[in-house]
Backbone as XML, in Angstrom:
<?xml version="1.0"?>
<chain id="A" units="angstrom">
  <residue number="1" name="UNK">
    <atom name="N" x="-9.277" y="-15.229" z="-30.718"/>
    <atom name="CA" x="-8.648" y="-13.935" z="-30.834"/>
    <atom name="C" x="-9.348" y="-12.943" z="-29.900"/>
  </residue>
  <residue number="2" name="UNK">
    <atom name="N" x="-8.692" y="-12.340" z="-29.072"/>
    <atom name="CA" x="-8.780" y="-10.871" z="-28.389"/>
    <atom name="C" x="-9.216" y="-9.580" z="-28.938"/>
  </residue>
  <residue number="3" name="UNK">
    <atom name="N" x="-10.105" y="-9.262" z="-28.606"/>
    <atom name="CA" x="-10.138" y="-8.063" z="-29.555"/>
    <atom name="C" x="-9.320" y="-6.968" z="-28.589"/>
  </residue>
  <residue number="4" name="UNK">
    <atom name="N" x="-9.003" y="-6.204" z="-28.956"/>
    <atom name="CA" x="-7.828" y="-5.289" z="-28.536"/>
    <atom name="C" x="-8.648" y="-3.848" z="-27.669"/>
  </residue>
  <residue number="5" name="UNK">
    <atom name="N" x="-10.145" y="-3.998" z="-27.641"/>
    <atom name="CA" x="-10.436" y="-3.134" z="-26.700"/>
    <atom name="C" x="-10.697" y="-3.731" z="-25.357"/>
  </residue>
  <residue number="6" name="UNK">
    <atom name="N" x="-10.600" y="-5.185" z="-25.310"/>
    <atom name="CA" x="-10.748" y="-5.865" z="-23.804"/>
    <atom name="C" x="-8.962" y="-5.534" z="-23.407"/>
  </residue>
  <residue number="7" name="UNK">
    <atom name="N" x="-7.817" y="-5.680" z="-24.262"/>
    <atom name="CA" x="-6.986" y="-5.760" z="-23.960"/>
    <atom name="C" x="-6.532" y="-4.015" z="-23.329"/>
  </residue>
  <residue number="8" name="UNK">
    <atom name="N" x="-6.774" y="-3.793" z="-24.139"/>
    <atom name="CA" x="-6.868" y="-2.013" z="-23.409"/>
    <atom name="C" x="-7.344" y="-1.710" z="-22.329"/>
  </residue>
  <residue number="9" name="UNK">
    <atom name="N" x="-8.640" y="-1.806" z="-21.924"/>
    <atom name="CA" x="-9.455" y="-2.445" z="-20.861"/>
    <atom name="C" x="-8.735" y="-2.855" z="-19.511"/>
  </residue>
  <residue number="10" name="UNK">
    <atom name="N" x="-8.237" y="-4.183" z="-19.970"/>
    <atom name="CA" x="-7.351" y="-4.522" z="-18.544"/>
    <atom name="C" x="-5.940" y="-4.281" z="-18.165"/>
  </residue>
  <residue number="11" name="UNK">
    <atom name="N" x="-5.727" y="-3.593" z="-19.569"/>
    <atom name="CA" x="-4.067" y="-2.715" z="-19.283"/>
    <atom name="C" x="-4.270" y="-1.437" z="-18.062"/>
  </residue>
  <residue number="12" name="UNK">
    <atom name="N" x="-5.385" y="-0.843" z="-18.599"/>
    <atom name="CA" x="-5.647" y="0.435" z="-17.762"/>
    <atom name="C" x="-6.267" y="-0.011" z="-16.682"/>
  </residue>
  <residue number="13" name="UNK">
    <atom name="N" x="-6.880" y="-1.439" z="-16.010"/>
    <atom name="CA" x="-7.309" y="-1.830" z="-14.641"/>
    <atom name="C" x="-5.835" y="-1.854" z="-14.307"/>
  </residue>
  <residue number="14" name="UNK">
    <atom name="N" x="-5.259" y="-2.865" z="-14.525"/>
    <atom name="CA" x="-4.147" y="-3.302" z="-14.025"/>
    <atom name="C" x="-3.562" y="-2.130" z="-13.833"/>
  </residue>
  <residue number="15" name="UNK">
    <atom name="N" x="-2.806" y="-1.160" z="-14.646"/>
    <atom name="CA" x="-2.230" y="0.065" z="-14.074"/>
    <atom name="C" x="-3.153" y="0.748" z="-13.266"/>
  </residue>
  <residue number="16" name="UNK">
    <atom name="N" x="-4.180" y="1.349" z="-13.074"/>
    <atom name="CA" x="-4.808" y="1.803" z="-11.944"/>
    <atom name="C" x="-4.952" y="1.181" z="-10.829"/>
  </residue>
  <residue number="17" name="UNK">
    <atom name="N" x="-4.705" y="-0.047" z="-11.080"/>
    <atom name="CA" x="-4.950" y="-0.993" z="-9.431"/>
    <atom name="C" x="-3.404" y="-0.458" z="-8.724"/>
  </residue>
  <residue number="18" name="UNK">
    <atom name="N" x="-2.186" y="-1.248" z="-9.540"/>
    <atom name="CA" x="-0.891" y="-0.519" z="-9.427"/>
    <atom name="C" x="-0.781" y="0.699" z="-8.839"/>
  </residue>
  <residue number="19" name="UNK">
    <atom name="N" x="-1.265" y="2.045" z="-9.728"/>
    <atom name="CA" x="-1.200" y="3.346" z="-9.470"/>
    <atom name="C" x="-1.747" y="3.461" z="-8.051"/>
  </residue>
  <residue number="20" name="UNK">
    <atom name="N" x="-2.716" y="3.024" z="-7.837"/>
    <atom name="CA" x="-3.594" y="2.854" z="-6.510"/>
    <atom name="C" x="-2.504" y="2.284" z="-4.694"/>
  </residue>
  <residue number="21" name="UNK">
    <atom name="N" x="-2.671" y="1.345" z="-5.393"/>
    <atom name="CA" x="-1.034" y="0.260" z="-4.682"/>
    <atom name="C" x="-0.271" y="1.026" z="-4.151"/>
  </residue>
  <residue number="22" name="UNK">
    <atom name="N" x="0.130" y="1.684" z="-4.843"/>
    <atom name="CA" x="1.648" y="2.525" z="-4.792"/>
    <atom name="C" x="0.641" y="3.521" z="-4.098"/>
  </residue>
  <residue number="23" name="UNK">
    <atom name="N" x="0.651" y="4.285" z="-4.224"/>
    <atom name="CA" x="-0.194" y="5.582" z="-3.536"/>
    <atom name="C" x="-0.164" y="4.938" z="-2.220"/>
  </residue>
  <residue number="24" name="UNK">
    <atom name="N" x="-0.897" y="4.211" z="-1.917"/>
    <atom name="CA" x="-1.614" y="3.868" z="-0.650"/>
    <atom name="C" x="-0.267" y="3.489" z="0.396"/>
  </residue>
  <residue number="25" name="UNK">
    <atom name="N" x="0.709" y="2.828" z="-0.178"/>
    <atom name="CA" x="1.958" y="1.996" z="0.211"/>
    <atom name="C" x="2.680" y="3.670" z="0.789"/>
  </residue>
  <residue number="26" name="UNK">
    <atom name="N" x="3.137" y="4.747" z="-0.470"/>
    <atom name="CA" x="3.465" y="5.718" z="-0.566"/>
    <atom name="C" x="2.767" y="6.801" z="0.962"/>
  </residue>
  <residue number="27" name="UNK">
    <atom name="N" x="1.798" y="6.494" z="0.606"/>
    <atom name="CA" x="1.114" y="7.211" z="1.976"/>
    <atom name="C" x="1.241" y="6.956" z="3.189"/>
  </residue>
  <residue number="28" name="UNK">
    <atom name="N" x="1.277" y="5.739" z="3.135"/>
    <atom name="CA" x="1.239" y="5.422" z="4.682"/>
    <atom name="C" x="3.301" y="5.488" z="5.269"/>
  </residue>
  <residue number="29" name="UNK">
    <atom name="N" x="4.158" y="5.235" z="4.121"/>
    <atom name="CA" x="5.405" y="5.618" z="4.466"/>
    <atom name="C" x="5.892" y="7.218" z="5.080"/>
  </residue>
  <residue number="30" name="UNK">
    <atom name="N" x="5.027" y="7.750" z="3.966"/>
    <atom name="CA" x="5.028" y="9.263" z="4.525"/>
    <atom name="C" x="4.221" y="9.266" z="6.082"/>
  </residue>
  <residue number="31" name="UNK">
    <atom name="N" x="3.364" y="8.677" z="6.333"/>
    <atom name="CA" x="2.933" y="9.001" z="7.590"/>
    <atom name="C" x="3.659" y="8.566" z="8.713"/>
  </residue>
  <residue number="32" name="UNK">
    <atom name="N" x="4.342" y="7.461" z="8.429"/>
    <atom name="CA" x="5.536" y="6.997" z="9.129"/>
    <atom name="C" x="6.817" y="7.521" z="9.410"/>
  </residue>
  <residue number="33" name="UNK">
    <atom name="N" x="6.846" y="7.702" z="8.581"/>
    <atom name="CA" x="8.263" y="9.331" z="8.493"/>
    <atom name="C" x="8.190" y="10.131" z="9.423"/>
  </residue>
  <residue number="34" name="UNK">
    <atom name="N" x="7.163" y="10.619" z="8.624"/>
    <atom name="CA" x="6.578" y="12.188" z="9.831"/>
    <atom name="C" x="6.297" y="11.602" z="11.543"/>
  </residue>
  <residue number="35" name="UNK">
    <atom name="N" x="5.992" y="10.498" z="11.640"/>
    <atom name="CA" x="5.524" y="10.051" z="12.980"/>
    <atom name="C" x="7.219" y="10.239" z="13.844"/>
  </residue>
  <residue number="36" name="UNK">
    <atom name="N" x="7.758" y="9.468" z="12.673"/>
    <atom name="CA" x="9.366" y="9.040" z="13.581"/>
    <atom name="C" x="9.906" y="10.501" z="13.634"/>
  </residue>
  <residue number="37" name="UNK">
    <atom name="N" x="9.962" y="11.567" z="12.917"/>
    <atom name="CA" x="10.717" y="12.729" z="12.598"/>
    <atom name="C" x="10.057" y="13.539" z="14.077"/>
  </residue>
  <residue number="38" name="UNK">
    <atom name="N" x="8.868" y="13.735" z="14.232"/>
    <atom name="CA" x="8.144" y="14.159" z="15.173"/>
    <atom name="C" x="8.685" y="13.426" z="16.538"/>
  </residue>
  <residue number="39" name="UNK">
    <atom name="N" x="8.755" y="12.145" z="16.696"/>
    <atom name="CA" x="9.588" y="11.126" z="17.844"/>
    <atom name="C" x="10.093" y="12.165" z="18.176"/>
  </residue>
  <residue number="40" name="UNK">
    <atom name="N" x="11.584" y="11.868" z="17.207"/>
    <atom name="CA" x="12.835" y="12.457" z="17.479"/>
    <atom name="C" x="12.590" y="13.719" z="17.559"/>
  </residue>
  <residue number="41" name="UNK">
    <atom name="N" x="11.869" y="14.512" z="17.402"/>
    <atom name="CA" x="12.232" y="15.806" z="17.812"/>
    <atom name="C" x="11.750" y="16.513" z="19.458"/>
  </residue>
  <residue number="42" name="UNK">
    <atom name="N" x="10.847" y="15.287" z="19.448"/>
    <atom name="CA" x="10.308" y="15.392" z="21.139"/>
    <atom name="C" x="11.300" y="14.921" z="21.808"/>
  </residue>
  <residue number="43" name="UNK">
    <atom name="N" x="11.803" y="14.116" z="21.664"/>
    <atom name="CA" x="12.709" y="13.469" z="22.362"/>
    <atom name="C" x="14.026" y="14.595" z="22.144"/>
  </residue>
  <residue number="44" name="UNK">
    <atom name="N" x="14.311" y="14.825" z="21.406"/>
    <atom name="CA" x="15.365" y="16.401" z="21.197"/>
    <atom name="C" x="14.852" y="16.892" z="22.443"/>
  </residue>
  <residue number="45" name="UNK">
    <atom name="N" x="13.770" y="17.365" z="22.512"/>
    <atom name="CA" x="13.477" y="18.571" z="23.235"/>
    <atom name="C" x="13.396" y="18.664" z="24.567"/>
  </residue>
  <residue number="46" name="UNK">
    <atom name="N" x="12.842" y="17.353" z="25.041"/>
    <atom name="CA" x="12.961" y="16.622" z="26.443"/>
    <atom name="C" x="14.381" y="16.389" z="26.902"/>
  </residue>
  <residue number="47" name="UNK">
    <atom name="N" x="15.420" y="16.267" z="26.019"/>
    <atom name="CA" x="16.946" y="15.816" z="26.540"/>
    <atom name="C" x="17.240" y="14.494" z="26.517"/>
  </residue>
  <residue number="48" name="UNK">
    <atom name="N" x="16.211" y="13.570" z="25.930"/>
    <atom name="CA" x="16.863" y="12.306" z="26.164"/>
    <atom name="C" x="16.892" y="12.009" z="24.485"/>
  </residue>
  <residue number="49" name="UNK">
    <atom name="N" x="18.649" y="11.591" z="24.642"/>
    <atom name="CA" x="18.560" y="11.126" z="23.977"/>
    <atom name="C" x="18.856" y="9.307" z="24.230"/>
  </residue>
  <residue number="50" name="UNK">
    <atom name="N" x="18.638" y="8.709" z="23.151"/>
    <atom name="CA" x="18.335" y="7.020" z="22.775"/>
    <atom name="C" x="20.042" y="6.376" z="23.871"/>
  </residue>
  <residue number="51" name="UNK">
    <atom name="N" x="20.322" y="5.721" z="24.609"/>
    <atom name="CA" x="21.384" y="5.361" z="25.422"/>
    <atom name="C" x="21.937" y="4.177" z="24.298"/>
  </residue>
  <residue number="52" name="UNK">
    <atom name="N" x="23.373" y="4.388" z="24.194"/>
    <atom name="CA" x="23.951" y="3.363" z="23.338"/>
    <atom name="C" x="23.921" y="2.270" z="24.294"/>
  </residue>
  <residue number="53" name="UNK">
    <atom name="N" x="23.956" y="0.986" z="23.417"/>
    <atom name="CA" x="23.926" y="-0.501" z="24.043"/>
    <atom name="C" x="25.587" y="-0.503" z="24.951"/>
  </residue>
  <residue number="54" name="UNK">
    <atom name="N" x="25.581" y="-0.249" z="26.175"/>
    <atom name="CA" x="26.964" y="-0.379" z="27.117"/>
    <atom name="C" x="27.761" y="-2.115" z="26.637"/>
  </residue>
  <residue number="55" name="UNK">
    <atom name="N" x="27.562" y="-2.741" z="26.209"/>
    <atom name="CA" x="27.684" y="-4.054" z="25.629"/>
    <atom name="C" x="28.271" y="-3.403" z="23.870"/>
  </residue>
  <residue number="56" name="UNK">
    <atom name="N" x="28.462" y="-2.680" z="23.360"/>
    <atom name="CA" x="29.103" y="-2.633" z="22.035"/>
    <atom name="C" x="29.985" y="-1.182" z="22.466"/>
  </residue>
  <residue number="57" name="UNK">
    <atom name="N" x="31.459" y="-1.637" z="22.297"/>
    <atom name="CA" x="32.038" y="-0.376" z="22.151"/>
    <atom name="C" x="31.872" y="0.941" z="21.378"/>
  </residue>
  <residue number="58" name="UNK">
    <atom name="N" x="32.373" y="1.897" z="21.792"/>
    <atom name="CA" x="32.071" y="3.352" z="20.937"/>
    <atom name="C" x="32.996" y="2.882" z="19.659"/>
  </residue>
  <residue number="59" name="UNK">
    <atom name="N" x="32.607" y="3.690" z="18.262"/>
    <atom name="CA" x="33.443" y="3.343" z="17.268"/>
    <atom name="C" x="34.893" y="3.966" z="17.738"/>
  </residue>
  <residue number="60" name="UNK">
    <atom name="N" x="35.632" y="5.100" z="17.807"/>
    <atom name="CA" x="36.779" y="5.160" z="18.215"/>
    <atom name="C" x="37.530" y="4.589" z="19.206"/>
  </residue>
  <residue number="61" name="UNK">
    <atom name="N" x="36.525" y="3.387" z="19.944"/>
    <atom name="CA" x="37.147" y="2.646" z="20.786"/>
    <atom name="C" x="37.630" y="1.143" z="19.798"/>
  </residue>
  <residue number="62" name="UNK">
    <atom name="N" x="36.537" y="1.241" z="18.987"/>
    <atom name="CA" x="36.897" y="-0.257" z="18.525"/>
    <atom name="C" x="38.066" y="0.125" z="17.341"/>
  </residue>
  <residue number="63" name="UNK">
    <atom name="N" x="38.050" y="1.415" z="17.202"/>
    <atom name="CA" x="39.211" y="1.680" z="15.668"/>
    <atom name="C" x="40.953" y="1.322" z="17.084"/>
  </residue>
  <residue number="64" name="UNK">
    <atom name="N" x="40.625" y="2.153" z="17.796"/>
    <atom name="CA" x="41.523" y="1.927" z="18.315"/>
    <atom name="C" x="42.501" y="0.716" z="19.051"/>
  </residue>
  <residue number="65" name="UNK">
    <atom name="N" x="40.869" y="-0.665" z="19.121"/>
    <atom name="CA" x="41.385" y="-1.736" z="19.726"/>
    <atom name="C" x="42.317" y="-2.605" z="18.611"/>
  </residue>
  <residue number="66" name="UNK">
    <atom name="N" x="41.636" y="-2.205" z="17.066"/>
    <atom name="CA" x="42.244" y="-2.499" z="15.889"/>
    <atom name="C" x="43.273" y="-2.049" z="15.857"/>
  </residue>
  <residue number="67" name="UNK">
    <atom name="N" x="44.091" y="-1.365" z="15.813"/>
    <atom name="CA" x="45.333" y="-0.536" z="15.537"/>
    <atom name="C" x="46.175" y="-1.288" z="17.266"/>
  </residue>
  <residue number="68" name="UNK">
    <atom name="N" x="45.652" y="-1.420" z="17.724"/>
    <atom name="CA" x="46.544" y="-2.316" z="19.097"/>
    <atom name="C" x="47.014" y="-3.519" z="18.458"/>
  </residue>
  <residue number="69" name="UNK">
    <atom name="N" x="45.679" y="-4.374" z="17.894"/>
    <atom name="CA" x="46.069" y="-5.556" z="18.111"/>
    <atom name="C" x="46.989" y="-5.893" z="16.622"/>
  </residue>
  <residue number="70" name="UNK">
    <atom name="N" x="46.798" y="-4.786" z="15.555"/>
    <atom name="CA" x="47.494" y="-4.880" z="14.467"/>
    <atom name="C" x="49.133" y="-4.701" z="15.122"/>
  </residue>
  <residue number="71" name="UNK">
    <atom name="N" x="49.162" y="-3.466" z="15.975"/>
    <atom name="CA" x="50.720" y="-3.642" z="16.882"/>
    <atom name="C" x="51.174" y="-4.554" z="17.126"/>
  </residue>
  <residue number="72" name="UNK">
    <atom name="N" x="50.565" y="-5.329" z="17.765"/>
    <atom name="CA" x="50.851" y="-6.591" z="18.581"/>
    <atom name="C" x="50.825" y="-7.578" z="18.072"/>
  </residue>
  <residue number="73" name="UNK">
    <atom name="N" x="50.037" y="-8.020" z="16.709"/>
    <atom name="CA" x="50.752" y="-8.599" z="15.722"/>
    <atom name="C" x="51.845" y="-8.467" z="14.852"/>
  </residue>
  <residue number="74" name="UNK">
    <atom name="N" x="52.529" y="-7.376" z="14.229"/>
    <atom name="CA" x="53.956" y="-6.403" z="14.297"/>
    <atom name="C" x="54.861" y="-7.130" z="15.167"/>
  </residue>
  <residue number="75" name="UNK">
    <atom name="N" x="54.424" y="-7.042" z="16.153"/>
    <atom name="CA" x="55.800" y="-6.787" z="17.251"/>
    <atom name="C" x="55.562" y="-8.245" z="17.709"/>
  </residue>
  <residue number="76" name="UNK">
    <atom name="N" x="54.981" y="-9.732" z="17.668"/>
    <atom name="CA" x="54.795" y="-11.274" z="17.651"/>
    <atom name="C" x="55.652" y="-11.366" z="16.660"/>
  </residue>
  <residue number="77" name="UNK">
    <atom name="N" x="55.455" y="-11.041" z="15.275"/>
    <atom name="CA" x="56.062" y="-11.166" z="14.177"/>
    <atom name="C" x="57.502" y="-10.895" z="13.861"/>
  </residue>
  <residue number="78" name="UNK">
    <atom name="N" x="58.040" y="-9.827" z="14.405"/>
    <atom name="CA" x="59.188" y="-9.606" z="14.945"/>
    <atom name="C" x="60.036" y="-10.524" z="16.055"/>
  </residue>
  <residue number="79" name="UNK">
    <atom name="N" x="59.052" y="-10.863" z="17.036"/>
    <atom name="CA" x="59.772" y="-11.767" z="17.955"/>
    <atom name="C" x="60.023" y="-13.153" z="17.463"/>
  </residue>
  <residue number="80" name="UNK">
    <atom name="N" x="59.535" y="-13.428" z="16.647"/>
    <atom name="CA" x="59.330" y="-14.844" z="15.970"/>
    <atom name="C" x="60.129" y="-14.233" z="14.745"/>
  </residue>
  <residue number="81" name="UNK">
    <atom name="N" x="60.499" y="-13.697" z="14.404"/>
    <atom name="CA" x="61.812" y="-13.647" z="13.256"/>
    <atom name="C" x="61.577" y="-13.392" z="12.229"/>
  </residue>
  <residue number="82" name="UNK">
    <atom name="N" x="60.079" y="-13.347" z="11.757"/>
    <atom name="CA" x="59.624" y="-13.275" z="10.278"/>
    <atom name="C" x="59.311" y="-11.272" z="9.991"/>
  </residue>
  <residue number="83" name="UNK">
    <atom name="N" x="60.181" y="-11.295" z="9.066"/>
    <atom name="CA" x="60.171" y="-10.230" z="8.010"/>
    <atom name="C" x="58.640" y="-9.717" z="7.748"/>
  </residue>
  <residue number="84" name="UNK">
    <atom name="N" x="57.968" y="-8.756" z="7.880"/>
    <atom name="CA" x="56.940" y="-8.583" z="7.159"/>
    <atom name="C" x="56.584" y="-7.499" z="6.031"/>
  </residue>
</chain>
């Protein structure tokens, strides 16, 4: 049998190791944040901004290639006789 002040004992290590954990994890995200937020705002200020990949269309290009080829399935579907 345990006596219940060892068990107390390593409840409160274990949560302070945890509490600790987290903090440290917590900290260094925040410093990461602030690093990238700071990036971007130099980079704001200089004028450059990040160049999209020329290899992936702009989104209103690709909404638009959708709505073509949905046409052009329409109008196949029509030529071929089927009702849709």
């Amino acid at each position: 049998m345990v006596p219940i002040a060892s068990d107390l004992a390593n409840n409160l290590v274990t949560a302070a190791v945890a509490l600790s954990a987290l903090s440290i994890i917590s900290l260094a995200a925040l410093r990461g944040w602030r690093d990238w937020i700071q990036f971007k705002r130099e980079e704001l200020a200089a004028g450059h901004v990040a160049a999209q990949d020329p290899t992936v269309p702009h989104a209103g290009s690709r909404i638009e290639i959708a709505d073509l080829k949905e046409r052009l399935r329409k109008l196949e579907a029509i030529a071929a006789g089927v009702d849709l």
